[in-house]
C-alpha positions as CSV (number, residue, x, y, z in Angstrom):
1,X,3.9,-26.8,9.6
2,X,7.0,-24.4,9.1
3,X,5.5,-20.2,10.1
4,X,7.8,-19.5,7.0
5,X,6.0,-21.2,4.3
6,X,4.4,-18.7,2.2
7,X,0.8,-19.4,1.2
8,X,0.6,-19.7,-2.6
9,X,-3.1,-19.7,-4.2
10,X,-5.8,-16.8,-3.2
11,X,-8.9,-17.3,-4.7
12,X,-11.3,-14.4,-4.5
13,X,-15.1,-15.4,-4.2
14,X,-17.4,-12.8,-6.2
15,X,-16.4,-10.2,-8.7
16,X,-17.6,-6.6,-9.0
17,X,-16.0,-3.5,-7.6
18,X,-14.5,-5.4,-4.8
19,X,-13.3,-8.2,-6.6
20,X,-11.8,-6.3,-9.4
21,X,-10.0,-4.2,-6.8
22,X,-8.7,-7.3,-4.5
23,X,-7.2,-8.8,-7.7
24,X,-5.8,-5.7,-9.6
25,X,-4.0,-5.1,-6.4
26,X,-2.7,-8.7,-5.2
27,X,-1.5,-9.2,-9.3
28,X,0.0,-5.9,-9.1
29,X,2.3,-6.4,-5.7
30,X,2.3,-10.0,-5.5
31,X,3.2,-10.4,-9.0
32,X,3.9,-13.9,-10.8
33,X,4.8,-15.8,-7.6
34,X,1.1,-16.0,-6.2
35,X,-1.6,-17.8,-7.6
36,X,-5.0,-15.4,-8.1
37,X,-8.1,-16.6,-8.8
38,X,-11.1,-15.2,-8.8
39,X,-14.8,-17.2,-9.3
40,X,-17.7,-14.8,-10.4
41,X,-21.3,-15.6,-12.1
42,X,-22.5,-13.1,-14.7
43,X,-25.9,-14.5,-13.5
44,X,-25.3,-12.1,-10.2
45,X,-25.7,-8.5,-10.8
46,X,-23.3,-5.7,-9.2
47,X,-24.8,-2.5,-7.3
48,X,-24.8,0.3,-8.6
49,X,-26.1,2.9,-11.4
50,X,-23.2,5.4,-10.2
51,X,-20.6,5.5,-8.0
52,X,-19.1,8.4,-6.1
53,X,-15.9,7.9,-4.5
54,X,-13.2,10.0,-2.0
55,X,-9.8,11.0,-3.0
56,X,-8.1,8.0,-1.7
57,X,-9.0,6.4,-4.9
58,X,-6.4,8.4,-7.1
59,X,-3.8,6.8,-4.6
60,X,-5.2,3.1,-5.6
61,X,-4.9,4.0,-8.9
62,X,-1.3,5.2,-8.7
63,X,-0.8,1.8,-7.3
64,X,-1.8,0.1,-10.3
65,X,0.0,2.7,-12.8
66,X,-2.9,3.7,-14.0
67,X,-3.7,7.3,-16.1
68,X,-6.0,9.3,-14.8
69,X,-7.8,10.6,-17.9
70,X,-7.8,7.0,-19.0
71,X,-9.5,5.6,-16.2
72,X,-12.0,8.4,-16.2
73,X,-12.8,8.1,-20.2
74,X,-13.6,4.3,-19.6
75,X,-15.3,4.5,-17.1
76,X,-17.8,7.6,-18.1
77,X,-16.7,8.5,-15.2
78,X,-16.8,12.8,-14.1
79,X,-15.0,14.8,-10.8
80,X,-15.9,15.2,-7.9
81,X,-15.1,18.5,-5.4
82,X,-17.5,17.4,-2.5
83,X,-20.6,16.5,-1.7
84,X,-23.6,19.3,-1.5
85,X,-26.3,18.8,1.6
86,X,-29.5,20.2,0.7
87,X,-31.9,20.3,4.0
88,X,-29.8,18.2,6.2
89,X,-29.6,20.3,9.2
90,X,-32.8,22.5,8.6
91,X,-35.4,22.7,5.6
92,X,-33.8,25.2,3.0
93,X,-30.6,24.7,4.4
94,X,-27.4,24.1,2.4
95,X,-23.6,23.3,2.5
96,X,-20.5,21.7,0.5
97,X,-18.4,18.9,2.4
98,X,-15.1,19.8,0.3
99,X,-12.3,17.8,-0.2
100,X,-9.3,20.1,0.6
101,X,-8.5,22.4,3.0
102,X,-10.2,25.4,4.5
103,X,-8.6,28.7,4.2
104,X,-4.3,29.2,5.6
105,X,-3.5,27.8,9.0
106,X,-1.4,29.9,11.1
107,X,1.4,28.8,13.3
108,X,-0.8,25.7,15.3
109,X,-4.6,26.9,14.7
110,X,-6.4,26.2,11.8
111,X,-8.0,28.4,9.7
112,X,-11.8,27.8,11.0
113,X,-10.5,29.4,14.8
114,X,-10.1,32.7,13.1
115,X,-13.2,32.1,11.1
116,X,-14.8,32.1,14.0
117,X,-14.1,35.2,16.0
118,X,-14.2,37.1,12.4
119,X,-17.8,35.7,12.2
120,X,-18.8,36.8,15.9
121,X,-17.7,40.2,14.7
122,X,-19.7,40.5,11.6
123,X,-17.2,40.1,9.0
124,X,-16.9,36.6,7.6
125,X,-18.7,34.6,4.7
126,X,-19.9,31.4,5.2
127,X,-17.2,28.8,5.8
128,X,-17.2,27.4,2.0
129,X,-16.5,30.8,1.1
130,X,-12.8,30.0,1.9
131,X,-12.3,26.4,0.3
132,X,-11.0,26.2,-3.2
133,X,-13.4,23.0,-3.4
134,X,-16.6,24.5,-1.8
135,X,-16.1,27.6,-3.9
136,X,-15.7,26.2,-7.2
137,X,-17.9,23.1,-7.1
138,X,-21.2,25.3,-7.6
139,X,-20.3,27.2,-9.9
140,X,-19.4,24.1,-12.4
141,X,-15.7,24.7,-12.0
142,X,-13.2,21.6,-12.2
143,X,-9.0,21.7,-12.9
144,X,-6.7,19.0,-11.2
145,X,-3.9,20.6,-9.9
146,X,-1.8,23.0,-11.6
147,X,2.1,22.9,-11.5
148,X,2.9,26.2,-13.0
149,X,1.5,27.8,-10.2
150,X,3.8,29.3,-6.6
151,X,3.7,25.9,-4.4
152,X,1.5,27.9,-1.6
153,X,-1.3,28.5,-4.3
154,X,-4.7,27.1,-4.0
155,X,-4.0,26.1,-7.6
156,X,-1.3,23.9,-6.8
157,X,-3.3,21.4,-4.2
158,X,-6.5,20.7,-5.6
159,X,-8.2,17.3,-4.0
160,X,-10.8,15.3,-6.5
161,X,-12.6,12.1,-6.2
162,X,-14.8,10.5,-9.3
163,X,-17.9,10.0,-9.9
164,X,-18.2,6.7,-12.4
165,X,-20.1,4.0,-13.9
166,X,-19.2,0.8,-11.3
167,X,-20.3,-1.8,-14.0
168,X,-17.5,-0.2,-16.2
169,X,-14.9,0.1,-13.1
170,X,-15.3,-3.6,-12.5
171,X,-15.0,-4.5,-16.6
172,X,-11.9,-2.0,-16.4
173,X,-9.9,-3.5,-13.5
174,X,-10.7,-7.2,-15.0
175,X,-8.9,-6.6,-17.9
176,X,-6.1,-4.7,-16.0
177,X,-6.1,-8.0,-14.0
178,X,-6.1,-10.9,-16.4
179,X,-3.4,-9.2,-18.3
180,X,-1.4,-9.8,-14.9
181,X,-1.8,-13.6,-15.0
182,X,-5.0,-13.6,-13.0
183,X,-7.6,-16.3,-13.6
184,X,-11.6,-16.4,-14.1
185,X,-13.8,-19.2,-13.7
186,X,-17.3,-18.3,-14.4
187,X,-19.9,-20.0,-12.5
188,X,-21.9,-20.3,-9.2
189,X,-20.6,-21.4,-5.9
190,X,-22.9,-24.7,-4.7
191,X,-20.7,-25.8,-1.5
192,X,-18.2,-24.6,0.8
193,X,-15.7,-27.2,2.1
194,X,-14.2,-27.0,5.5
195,X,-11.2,-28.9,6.9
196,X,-12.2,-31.0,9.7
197,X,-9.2,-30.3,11.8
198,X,-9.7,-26.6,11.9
199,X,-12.7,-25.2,10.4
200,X,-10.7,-23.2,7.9
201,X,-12.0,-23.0,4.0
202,X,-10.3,-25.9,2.1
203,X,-12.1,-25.2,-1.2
204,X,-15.7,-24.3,-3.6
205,X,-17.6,-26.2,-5.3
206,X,-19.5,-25.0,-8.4
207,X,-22.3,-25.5,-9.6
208,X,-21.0,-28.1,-12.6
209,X,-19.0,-30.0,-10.2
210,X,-15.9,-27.9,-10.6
211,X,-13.7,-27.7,-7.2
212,X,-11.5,-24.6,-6.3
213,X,-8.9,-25.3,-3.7
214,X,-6.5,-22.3,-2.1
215,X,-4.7,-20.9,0.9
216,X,-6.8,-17.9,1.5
217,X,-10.1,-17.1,0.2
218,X,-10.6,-13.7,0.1
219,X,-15.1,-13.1,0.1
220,X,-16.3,-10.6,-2.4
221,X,-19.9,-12.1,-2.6
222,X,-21.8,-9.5,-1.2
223,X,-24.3,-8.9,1.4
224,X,-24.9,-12.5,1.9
225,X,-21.3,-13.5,2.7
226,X,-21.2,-16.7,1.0
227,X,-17.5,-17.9,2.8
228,X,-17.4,-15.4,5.7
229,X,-21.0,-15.9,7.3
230,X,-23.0,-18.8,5.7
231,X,-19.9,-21.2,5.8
232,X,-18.1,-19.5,8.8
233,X,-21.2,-18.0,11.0
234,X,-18.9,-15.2,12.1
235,X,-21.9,-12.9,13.4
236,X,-22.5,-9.6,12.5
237,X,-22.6,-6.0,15.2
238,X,-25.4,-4.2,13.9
239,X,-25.7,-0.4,14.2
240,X,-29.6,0.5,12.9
241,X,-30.6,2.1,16.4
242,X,-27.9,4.9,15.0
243,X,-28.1,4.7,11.3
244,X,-32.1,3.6,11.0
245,X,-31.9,3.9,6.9
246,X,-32.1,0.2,5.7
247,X,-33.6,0.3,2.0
248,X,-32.2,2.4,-1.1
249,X,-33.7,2.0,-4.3
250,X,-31.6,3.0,-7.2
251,X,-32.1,4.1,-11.1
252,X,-30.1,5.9,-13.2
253,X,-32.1,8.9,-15.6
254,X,-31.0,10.9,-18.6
255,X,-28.5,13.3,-18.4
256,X,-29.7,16.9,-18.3
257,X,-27.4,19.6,-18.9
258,X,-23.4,19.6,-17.8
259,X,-22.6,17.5,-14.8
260,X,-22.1,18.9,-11.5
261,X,-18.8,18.7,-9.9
262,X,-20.1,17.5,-6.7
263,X,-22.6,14.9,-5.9
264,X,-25.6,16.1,-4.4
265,X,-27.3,14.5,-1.6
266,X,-30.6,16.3,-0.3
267,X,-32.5,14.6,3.0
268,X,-36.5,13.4,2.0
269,X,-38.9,12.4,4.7
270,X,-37.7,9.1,5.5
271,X,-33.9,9.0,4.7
272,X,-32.4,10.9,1.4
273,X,-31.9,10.8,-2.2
274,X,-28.8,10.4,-4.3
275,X,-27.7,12.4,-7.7
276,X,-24.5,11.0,-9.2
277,X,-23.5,12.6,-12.3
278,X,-21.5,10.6,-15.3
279,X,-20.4,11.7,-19.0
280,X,-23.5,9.5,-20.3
281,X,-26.1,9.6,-17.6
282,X,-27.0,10.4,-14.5
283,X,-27.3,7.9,-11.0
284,X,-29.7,8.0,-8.3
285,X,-31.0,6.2,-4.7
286,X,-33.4,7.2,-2.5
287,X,-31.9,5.8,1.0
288,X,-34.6,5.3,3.9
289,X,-36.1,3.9,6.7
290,X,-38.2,1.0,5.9
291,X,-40.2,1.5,9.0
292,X,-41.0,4.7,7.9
293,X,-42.1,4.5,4.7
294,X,-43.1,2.1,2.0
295,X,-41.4,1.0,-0.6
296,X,-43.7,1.7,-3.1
297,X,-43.6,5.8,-1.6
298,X,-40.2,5.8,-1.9
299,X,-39.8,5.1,-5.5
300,X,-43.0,7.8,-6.0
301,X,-40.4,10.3,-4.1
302,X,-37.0,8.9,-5.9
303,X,-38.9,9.1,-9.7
304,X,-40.5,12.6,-8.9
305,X,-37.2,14.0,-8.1
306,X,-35.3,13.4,-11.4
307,X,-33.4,15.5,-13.3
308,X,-34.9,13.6,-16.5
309,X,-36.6,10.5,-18.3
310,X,-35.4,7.3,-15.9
311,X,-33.6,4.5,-17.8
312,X,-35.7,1.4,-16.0
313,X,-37.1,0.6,-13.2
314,X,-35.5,1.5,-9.3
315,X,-33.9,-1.6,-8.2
316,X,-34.3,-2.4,-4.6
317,X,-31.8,-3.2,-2.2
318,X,-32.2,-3.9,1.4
319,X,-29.5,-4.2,4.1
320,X,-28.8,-3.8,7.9
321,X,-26.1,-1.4,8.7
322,X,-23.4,-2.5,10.7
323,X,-20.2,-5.1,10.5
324,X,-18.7,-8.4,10.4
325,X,-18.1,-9.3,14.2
326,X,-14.4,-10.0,12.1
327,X,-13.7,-8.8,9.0
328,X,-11.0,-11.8,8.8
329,X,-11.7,-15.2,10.3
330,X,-9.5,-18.3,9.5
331,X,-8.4,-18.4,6.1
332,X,-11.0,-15.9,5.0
333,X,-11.0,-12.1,4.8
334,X,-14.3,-10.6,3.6
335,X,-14.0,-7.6,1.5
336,X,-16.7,-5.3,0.4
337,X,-20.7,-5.7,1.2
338,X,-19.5,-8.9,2.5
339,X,-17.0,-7.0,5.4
340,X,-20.1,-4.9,6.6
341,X,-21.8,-1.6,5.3
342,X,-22.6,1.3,6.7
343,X,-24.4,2.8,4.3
344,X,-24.0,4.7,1.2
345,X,-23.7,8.6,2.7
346,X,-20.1,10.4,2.1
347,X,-19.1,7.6,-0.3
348,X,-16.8,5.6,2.3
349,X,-17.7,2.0,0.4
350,X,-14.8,1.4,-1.9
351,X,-12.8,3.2,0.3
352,X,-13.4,0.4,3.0
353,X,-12.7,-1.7,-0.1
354,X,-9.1,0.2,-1.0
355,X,-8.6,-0.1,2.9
356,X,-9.3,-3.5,3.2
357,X,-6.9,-5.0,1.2
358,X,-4.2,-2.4,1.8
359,X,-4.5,-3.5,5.7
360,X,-4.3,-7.1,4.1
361,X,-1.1,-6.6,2.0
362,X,0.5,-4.9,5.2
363,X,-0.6,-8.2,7.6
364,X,0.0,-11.1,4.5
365,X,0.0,-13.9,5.8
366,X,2.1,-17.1,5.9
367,X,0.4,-20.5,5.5
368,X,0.0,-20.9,9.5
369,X,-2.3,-18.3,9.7
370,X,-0.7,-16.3,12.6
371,X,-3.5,-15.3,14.9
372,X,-1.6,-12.0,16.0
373,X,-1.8,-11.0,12.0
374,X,-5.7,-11.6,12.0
375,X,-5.8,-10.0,15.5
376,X,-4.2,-6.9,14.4
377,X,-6.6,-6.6,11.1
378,X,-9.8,-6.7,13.1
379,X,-9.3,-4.3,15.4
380,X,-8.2,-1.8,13.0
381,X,-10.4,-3.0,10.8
382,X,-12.8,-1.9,13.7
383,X,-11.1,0.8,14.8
384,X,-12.2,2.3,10.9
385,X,-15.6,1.1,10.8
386,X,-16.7,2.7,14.0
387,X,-15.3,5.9,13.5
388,X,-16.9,6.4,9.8
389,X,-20.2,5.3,12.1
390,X,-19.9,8.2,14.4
391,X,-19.1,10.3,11.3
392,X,-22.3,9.5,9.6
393,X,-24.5,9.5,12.5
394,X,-23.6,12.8,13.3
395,X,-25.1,13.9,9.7
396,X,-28.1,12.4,11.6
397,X,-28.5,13.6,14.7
398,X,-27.4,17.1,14.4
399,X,-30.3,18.4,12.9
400,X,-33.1,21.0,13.9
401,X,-35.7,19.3,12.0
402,X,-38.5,17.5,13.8
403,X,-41.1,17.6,11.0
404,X,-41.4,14.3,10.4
405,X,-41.0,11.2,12.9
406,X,-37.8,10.1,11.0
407,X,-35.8,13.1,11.9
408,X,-37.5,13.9,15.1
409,X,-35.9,10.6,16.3
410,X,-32.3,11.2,14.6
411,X,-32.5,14.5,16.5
412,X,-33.1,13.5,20.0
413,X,-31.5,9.6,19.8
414,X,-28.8,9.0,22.6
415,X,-25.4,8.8,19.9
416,X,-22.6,6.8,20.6
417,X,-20.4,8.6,23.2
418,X,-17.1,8.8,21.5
419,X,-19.3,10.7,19.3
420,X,-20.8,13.3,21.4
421,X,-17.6,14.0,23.2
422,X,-16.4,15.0,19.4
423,X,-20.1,17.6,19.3
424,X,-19.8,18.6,22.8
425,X,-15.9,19.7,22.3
426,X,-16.4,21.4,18.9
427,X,-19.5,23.7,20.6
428,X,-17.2,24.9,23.3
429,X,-15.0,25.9,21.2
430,X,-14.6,25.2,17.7
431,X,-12.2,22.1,18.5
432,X,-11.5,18.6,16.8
433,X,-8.8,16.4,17.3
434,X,-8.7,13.5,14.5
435,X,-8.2,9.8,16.6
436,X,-5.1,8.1,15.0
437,X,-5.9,7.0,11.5
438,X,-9.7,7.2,11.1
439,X,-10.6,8.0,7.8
440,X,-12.1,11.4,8.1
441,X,-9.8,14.7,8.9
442,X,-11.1,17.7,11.3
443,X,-11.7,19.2,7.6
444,X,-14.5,17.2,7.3
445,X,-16.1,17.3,10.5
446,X,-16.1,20.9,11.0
447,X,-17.9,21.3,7.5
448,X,-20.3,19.3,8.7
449,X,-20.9,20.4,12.0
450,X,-20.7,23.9,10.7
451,X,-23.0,22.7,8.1
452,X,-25.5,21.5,10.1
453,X,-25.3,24.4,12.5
454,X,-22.9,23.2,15.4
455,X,-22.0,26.9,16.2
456,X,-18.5,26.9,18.9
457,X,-19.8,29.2,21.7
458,X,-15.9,30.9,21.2
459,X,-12.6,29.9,19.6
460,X,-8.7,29.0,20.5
461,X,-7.4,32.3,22.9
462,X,-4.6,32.5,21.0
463,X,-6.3,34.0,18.1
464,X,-6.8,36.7,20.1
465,X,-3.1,37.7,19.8
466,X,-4.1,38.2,16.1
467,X,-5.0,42.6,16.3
468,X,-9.0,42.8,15.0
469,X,-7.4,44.7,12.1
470,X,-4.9,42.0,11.1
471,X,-8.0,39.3,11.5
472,X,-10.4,41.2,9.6
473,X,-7.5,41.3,6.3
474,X,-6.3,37.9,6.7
475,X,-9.8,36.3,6.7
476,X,-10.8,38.8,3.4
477,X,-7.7,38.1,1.8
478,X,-8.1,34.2,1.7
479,X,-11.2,34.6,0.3
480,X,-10.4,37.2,-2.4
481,X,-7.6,34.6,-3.0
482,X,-10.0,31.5,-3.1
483,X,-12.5,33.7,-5.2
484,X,-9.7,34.8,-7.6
485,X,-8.7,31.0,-8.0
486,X,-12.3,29.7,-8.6
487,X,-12.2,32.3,-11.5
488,X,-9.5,30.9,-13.2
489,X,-10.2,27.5,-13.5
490,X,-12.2,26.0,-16.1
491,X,-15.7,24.8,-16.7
492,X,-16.3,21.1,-15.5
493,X,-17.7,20.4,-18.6
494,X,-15.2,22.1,-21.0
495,X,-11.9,20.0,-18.7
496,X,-14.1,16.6,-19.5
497,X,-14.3,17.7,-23.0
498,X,-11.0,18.6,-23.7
499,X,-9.2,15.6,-21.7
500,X,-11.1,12.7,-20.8
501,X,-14.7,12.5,-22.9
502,X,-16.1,9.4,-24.1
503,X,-15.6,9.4,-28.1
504,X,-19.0,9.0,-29.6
C-alpha cells in the first residue's frame, strides 16, 4: 500500500465530553474531505455534575470560532480564577493556585525570588497577595481582560478557565458538530472486528446488527476502553502507590448564594471533596481512598458538607489511577477515561482530552499507519501524563498532617524521583525549572509548594543587587497595584449577569 494514501473515515467510539471534543475538532480542520463518525448510546451516562476546567480551554474554543459568552450561557457554565485548598498542607491551612502570573519579573528572576528575601525580612504578604487571580478570586471578583487599559497592567492579562455543566458541553459541541457534516448512529457496540493480517480495528458491530467500518477509530468509551483494551489488550501502568484516591462519589446540590470564582477543593480524612459552582447549581465529589474508608462514610462526609439541598443521590465511580501502556495502538487512539486518568485534582481531564487530539492532528496519519507517527505520540503522550503525576502527588505528599493514616502515608511515601529533585531544588532555594512542554508552569508549582509550606531556605544572589530599600518598594508597590486592580473589577455575579446569564 502507497505511505501517501490519506485515510478517509474516522469513526469515534463513545460520545460525551471527549467525543464531542474529538469531532468538533476533526470537522473543524479536516473539513468536508474526511469522513467522521461517531457511535454513542444514550443508554450510557456521561461523568459529571460539574466540570472545572484550565485556561487551555478558551484556546480550543478559539479553534472552533466559538463566543465566549455563548459557550458560557449554554452551558450554565461560571469563571474560574483558580482553585482554593482548604487543609491541604496543615488543618486550617489555606491558599489559591491562580491562573496568571505572580507579581513583575525583573530582568531573569521571577517575581517569587524577591518575595522571598522581602519575606525573611519581615515585609511581605502572603504570596497570593501579589496575583491579580489569587487576590480577586475571594473576594467574588471576575472581568476577562480589559483592552482599554496600558499593556503592562494587570488589567490587560487576566487568565480564566470555566466551570460548566458537562452534560450541556457535550449537547453543545454535538450540535456544533453535526452542522459540520458529522454523523451519529445511536446504539451499543456488541463486537469488535480485527483484521487477521494485522490485528488492527476493521470495524463495530452494534447491537441491531449494524456494522461500522473506518480507517482510524478513535475510543471515547470510557474507563472500560471498549477498542483500546478489551479488543486490543494494550495494558495499563498504574500509579495508586502515589495517588492512593480510587473512589469519588459525585452529586450536584442547590445553589446557595453567588458563585465563587474559584473552585474550592478542601482535603477530608480519606481523600477530598469537590465544590463546582454553575449559574443553576452547584457540583460536588468526595475523592478517596477506598482502603480507607467506606463508601457508605464517604457519602455521610460528601452530603454533610453541602452548601444546600442535594439534587439526587451521589453517584459512585471507581477507577485506578494511572495510563494506557499506549495511548495509540494500531489504528486506535484512545482519548479521554479511555487514555488513562489520573484523577480529578487541578482539573487536568479535558485538558488531556484538548491535548490528545491536538497531538493527533499534528501526527495524522496516512493509511499505512507509520509506526514513527504512533511512536512519537506515546511518548509525548507520556511524557504529559507523568509530569501532571508528579504535579498531583506533590499536593500529596507535601503535607504536615499525620492525623489520620491516609495522610500520614502521603506524607512519608517514597515520591517519584523526578519529583523530589523538583522539592528538594525549590527548598534550597526557591527554584523551578519547567521540563519542555509539561503542562504545568513554575507559576503553579511554586503556589503550591508555597501553599503547602515548601519554604526555600534563601533565594537567587542576584536579588541581592536589589538595595533593601528598593526591595522593600517594589514588593509594596505590586501589591498596592494588584490591590488597586482587584478593586476595580466587578462582582462575579454582576459580569455573569450582565453578559452571559441563562435567560429564565
Amino acid at each position: 500500500m502507497s505511505a501517501s494514501q490519506p485515510l478517509k473515515t474516522i469513526v469515534i467510539v463513545g460520545g460525551g465530553t471527549a467525543g464531542w471534543m474529538a469531532a468538533s475538532a476533526c470537522a473543524k480542520v479536516l473539513g468536508a474531505d474526511y469522513d467522521v463518525h461517531l457511535v454513542e448510546s444514550e443508554e450510557i451516562g456521561i461523568i459529571g455534575v460539574g466540570e472545572a476546567t484550565v485556561p487551555h480551554l478558551k484556546l480550543f474554543n478559539n479553534l472552533l470560532g466559538i463566543d465566549d459568552i455563548e459557550f458560557v450561557r449554554q452551558t450554565q457554565g461560571t469563571f474560574k480564577l483558580g482553585i482554593q485548598f482548604n487543609d491541604w498542607g496543615r488543618l486550617g491551612d489555606s491558599y489559591i493556585h491562580g491562573f496568571g502570573k505572580i507579581g513583575h519579573d525583573v530582568s531573569l528572576l521571577p517575581f517569587h525570588q524577591f518575595w522571598i528575601k522581602a519575606r525573611q525580612l519581615g515585609f511581605a504578604d502572603d504570596i497570593g497577595a501579589y496575583s491579580l487571580n489569587t487576590a480577586a478570586a475571594p473576594r467574588g471578583r471576575f472581568m476577562p481582560s480589559a483592552t482599554d487599559v496600558p499593556a503592562n497592567s494587570p488589567l490587560a492579562d487576566i487568565r480564566y478557565a470555566y466551570h460548566f455543566d458537562a452534560g450541556r458541553y457535550a449537547k453543545f459541541l454535538r450540535g456544533y458538530a453535526e452542522a459540520r457534516g458529522v454523523r451519529r448512529t445511536e446504539g451499543k457496540i456488541e463486537q469488535v472486528r480485527l483484521r487477521a493480517e494485522d490485528g488492527f480495528v476493521e470495524s463495530v458491530v452494534l447491537e441491531n446488527g449494524t456494522v461500522i467500518t473506518g480507517d482510524l477509530f478513535i475510543d471515547c468509551s470510557g474507563f472500560r476502553g471498549l477498542l483500546i483494551e478489551q479488543a486490543l489488550h494494550t495494558g495499563y501502568t498504574d500509579f495508586t502507590r502515589w495517588l492512593p484516591c480510587d473512589r469519588a462519589l459525585a452529586v450536584g446540590c442547590e445553589k446557595v448564594g453567588p458563585p465563587t470564582p474559584y473552585t474550592r477543593v478542601t482535603a477530608r480524612a480519606a481523600g477530598w471533596q469537590w465544590r463546582i459552582p454553575l449559574q443553576h447549581r452547584t457540583g460536588n465529589g468526595h475523592v478517596y481512598a477506598g482502603a480507607c474508608l467506606g463508601d457508605d462514610e464517604a457519602a455521610a462526609t460528601l452530603l454533610a458538607n453541602l452548601d444546600g439541598k442535594p439534587l439526587g443521590e451521589p453517584r459512585l465511580l471507581r477507577f485506578t489511577p494511572g495510563m494506557r501502556k499506549k495511548a495509540w495502538n494500531k489504528n486506535v487512539v484512545a482519548l479521554g477515561l479511555a487514555s488513562g486518568f489520573l484523577e480529578p485534582l487541578e482539573s487536568t481531564s479535558i485538558f488531556l482530552i484538548q491535548s490528545g487530539i491536538a497531538r493527533l492532528l499534528s501526527l495524522f496519519p496516512q493509511r499505512d499507519f507509520s509506526a514513527a507517527l504512533i511512536d512519537r505520540y506515546n511518548a509525548q503522550s507520556a511524557f504529559e501524563l507523568e509530569h501532571i503525576r508528579d504535579f498531583l502527588i506533590l499536593h500529596y505528599h507535601a503535607t504536615a498532617r499525620d492525623d489520620t493514616p491516609f495522610w500520614n502515608d502521603c506524607r512519608t511515601m517514597q515520591v517519584p524521583d523526578s519529583l523530589q529533585e523538583n522539592i528538594r531544588l525549590f527548598r534550597d532555594s526557591g527554584r523551578f525549572f519547567r521540563d519542555g512542554e509539561e503542562m504545568f508552569a513554575d507559576v503553579s508549582w511554586v503556589q503550591v509548594m508555597l501553599g503547602q509550606n515548601i519554604m526555600p531556605r534563601t533565594y537567587h544572589p542576584m536579588v541581592d543587587l536589589m538595595p533593601e530599600q528598593d526591595l522593600r518598594a517594589f514588593v509594596t508597590g505590586i501589591g498596592s497595584v494588584i490591590a488597586g486592580c482587584v478593586d476595580l473589577m466587578p462582582m462575579h455575579q454582576a459580569f455573569i449577569d450582565r453578559y452571559c446569564a441563562v435567560a429564565a
